[in-house]
C-alpha positions in Angstrom: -68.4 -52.9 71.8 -69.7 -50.0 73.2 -66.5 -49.0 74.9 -64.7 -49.1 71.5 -67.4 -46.5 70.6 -67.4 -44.3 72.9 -63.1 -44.4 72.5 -64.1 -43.4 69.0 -66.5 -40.6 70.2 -64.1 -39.0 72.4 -60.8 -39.3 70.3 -63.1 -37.5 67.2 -64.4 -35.2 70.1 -61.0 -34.3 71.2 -59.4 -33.8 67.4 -62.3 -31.1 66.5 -61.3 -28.6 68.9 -58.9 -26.4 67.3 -57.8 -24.9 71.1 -57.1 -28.2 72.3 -54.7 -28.8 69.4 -53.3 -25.5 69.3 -52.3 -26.0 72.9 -50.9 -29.3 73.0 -49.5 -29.3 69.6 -48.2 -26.2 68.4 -47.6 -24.5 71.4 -45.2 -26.8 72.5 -43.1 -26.8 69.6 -43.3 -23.0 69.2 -42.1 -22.6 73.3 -39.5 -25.3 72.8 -37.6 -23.3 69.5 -38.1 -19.8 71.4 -36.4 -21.0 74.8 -34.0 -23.2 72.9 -32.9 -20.4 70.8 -32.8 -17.4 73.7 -31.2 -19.3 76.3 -28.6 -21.3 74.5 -25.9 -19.2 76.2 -26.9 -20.6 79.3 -25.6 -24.5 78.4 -22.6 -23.0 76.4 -19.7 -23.0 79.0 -18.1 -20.8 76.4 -20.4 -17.7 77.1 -19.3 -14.6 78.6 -20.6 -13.6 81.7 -18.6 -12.4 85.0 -18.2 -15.4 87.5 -17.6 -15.1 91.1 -14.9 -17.6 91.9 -16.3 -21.0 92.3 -16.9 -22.5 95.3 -14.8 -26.2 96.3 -14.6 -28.3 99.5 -10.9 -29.5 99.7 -10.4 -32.3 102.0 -6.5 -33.2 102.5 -4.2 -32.4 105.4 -2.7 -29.6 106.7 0.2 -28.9 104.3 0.3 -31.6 101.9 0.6 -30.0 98.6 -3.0 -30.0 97.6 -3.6 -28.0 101.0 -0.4 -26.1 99.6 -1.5 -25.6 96.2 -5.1 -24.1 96.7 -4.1 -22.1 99.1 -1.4 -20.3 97.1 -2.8 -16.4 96.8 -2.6 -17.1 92.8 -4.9 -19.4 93.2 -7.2 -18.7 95.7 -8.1 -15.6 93.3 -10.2 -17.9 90.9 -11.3 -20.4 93.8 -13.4 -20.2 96.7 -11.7 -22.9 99.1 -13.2 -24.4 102.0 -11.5 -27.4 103.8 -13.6 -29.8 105.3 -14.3 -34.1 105.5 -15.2 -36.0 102.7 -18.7 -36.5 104.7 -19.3 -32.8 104.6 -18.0 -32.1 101.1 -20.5 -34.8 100.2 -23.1 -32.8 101.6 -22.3 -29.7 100.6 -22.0 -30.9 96.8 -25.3 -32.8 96.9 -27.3 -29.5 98.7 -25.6 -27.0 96.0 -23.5 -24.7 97.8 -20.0 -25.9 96.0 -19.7 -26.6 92.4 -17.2 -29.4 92.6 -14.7 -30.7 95.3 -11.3 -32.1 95.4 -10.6 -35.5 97.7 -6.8 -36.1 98.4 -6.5 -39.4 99.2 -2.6 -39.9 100.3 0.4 -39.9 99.1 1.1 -41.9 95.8 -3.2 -41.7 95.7 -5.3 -40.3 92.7 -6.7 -36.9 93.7 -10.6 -37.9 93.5 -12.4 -34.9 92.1 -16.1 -34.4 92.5 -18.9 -33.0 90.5 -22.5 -32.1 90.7 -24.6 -34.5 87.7 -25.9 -31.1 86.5 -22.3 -29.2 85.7 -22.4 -25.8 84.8 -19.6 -23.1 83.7 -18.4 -22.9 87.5 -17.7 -26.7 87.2 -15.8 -25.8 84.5 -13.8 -23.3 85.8 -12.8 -26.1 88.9 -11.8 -28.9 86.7 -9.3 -26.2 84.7 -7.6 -25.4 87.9 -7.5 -29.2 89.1 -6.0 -29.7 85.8 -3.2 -27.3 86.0 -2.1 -29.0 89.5 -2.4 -32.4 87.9 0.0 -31.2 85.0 2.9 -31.2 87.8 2.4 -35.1 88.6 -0.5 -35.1 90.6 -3.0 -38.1 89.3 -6.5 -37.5 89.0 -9.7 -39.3 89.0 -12.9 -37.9 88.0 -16.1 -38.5 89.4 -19.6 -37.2 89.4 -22.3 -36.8 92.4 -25.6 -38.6 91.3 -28.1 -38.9 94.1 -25.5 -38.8 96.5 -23.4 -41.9 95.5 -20.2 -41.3 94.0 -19.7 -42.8 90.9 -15.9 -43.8 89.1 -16.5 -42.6 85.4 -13.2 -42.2 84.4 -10.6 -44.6 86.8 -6.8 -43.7 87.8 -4.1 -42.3 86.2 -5.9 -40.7 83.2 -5.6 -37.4 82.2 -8.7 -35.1 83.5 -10.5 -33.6 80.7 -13.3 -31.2 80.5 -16.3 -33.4 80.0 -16.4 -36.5 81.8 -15.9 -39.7 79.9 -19.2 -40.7 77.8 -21.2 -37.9 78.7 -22.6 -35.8 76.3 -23.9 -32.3 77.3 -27.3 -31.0 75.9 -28.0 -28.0 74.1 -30.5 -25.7 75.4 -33.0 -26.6 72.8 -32.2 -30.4 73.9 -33.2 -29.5 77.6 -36.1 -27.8 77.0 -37.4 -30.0 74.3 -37.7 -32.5 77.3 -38.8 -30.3 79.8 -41.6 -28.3 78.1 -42.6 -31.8 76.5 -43.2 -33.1 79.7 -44.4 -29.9 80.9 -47.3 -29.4 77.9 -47.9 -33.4 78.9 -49.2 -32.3 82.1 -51.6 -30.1 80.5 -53.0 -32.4 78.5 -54.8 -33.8 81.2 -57.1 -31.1 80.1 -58.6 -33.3 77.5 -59.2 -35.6 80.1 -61.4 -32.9 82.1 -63.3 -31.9 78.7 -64.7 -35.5 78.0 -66.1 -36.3 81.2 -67.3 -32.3 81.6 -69.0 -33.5 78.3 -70.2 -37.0 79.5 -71.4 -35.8 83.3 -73.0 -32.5 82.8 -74.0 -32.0 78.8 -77.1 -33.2 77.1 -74.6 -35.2 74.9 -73.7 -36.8 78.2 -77.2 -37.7 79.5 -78.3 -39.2 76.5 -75.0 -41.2 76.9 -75.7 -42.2 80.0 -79.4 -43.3 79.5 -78.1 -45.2 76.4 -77.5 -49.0 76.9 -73.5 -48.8 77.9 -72.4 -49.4 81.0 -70.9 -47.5 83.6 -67.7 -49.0 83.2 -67.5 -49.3 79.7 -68.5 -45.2 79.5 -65.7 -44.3 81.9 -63.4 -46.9 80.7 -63.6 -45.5 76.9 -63.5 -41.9 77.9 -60.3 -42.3 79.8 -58.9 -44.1 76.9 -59.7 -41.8 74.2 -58.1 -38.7 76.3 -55.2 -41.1 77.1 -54.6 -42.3 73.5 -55.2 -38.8 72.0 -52.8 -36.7 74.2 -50.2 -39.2 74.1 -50.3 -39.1 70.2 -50.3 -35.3 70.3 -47.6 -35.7 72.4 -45.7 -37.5 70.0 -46.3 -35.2 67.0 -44.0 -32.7 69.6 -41.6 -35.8 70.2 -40.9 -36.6 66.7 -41.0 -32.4 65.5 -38.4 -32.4 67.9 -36.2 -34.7 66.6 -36.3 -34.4 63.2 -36.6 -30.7 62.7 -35.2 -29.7 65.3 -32.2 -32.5 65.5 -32.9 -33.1 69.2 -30.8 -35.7 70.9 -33.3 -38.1 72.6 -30.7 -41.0 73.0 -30.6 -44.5 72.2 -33.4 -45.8 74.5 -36.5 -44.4 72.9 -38.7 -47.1 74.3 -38.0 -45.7 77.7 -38.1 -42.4 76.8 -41.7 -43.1 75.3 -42.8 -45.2 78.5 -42.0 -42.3 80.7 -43.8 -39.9 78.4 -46.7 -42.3 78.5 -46.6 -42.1 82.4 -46.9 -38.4 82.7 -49.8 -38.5 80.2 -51.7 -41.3 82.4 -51.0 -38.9 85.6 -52.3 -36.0 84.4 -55.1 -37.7 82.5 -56.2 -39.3 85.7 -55.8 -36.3 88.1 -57.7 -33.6 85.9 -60.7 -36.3 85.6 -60.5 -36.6 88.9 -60.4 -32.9 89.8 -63.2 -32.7 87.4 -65.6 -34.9 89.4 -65.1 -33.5 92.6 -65.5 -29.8 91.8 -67.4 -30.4 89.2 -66.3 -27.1 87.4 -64.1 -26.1 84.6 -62.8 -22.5 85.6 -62.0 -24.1 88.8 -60.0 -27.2 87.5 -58.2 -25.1 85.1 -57.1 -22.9 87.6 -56.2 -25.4 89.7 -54.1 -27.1 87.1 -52.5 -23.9 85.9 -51.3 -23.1 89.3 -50.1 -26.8 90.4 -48.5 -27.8 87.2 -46.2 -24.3 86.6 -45.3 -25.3 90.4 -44.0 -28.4 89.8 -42.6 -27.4 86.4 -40.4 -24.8 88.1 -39.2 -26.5 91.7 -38.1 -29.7 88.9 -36.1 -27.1 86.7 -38.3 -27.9 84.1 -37.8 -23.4 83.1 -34.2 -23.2 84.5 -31.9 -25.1 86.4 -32.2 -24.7 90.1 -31.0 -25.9 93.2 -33.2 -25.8 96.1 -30.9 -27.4 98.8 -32.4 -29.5 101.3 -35.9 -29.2 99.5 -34.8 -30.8 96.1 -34.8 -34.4 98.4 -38.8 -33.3 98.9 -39.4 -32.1 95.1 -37.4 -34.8 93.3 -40.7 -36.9 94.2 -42.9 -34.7 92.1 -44.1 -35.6 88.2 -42.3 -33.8 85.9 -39.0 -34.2 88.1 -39.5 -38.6 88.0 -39.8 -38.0 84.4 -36.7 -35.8 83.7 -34.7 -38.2 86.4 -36.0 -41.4 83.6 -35.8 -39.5 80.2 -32.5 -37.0 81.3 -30.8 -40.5 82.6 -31.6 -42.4 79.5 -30.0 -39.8 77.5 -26.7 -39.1 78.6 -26.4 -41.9 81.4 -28.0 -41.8 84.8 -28.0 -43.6 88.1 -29.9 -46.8 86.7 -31.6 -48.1 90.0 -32.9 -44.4 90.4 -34.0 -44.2 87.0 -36.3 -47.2 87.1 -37.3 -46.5 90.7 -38.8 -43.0 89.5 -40.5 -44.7 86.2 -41.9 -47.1 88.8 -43.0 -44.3 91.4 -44.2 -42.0 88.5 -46.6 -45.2 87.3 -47.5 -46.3 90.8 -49.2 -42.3 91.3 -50.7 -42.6 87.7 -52.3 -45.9 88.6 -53.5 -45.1 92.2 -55.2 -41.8 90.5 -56.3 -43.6 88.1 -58.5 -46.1 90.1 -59.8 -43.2 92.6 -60.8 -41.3 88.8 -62.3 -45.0 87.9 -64.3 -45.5 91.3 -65.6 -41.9 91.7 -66.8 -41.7 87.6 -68.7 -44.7 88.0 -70.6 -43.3 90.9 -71.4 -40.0 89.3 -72.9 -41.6 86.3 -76.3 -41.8 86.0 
């Protein structure tokens, strides 16, 4: 019983402060419309900015009539060729430095064509000039890098178009409605950090602790009642989103919402535990500030980047598990890597949230 009350305590606690709100509520959906709306260009492949010519990995023999094809002076004007193995186009595709490349795989063989999971206008451009060769009999098949495995979306003998098969390409105010979502999530750990500042170090918290609850049930309920609360905030964003906004969030909410509920855990859990080691607010909040822009960024969570050899490194972090789960669910992912980065994102949450468990209990009177 006394669990359930100090739940109640801390979720009232937490709804009465108008900055806590204002942060995690309207701040979000404020950021989301302003980004949406200023960097749509960026997600139309229409827009008009001056390209350099994109750069492809061709891997064929010496004069077959790919080899002949790209190399034509025409053609080489809108494409940056380099001719290598399908190992090193591979690797070159998955670290960023080409935006697509073109496989010829013998005589009488589709020409396999291969694209980053993330395309962008450059992609674009690629496809247009694969297209143009495959109008004079070459046969195509489309594919698309994710994680490194190469992945048949559309089959033989089909006609290439611009979009692969099923795939459906967010809007800039679709991207960042997930990524500053999960970003303002992080920051919500804050409410964490406020309840047990209030329960460790205010009077409010020492008569708490001399009251007749115990340890377990007082750290217990005040993790709980920051969990429950942000998540709920959370979701007033999540559902402004979707129905003012006219966000896509796919056909697999449940997942979507587990994931969301995975990044509140993990940040609720950290900021608690931050909390009880420094045992100062300024310092956790600057900690916090620092860490979680960090992460937002190196995950492309502002832009879209492409950090080469380090993305293998950062693809581990938070916010880039969650947009790997919720991105995937969307508009179709790798589905082992999808549940392996829910799973990773809930085993951190969980092992924070044990070490946040342990070390409350001790601080308590």
């Amino acid at each position: 019983m006394r669990f359930f009350s100090t739940l109640i305590m801390g979720i009232k606690y937490l709804w009465r402060d108008p900055v806590i709100v204002t942060v995690v509520v309207i701040f979000p959906i404020a950021i989301i419309l302003v980004l949406g709306t200023a960097l749509d260009n960026m997600f139309n492949p229409e827009f008009g900015f001056n390209f350099d010519p994109p750069r492809v990995a061709v891997v064929t023999e010496v004069n077959s009539p790919l080899a002949t094809f790209v190399g034509d002076d025409h053609i080489q004007q809108f494409l940056d060729v380099e001719f290598t193995d399908l190992y090193d186009a591979e690797k070159l595709l998955t670290d960023g430095y080409i935006t697509a490349a073109f496989v010829d795989q013998g005589l009488g063989q589709p020409i396999l064509v291969l694209l980053p999971a993330l395309q962008d206008p450059l992609s674009m451009i690629a496809l247009t000039i694969i297209d143009s060769f495959q109008q004079v009999g070459a046969v195509v098949t489309l594919s698309i890098m994710q994680e490194g495995n190469i992945v048949d979306l559309v089959g033989t003998n089909i006609e290439i178009t611009s979009q692969p098969l099923g795939t459906r390409v967010p809007r800039a105010i679709d991207y960042y409605a997930v990524t500053m979502l999960i970003m303002i999530l992080l920051y919500t750990g804050l409410n964490g950090m406020e309840l047990f500042h209030k329960g460790m170090y205010t009077d409010t918290g020492v008569r708490m602790q001399l009251s007749p609850i115990s340890k377990s049930s007082l750290v217990g309920g005040l993790l709980a009642a920051s969990t429950l609360t942000s998540f709920f905030q959370g979701m007033i964003t999540f559902a402004f989103t979707a129905f003012v906004y006219g966000v896509y969030w796919g056909d697999r909410i449940p997942i979507v919402l587990l994931t969301l509920f995975g990044m509140v855990l993990f940040s609720q859990a950290l900021c608690i535990l931050l909390i009880i080691i420094f045992e100062n607010r300024n310092v956790v909040a600057g900690i916090t500030q620092l860490l979680f822009m960090i992460t937002t960024f190196v995950s492309g969570g502002f832009v879209p980047v492409n950090l080469g050899n380090l993305d293998r490194i950062f693809r581990f972090v938070p916010n880039a598990l969650a947009h790997t789960v919720v991105f995937g669910s969307i508009y179709g992912g790798d589905e082992v890597w999808m549940m392996a980065s829910l799973a990773i994102l809930f085993a951190i949450a969980m092992i924070l949230v044990v070490i946040s468990f342990i070390l409350g209990r001790k601080r308590f009177v």
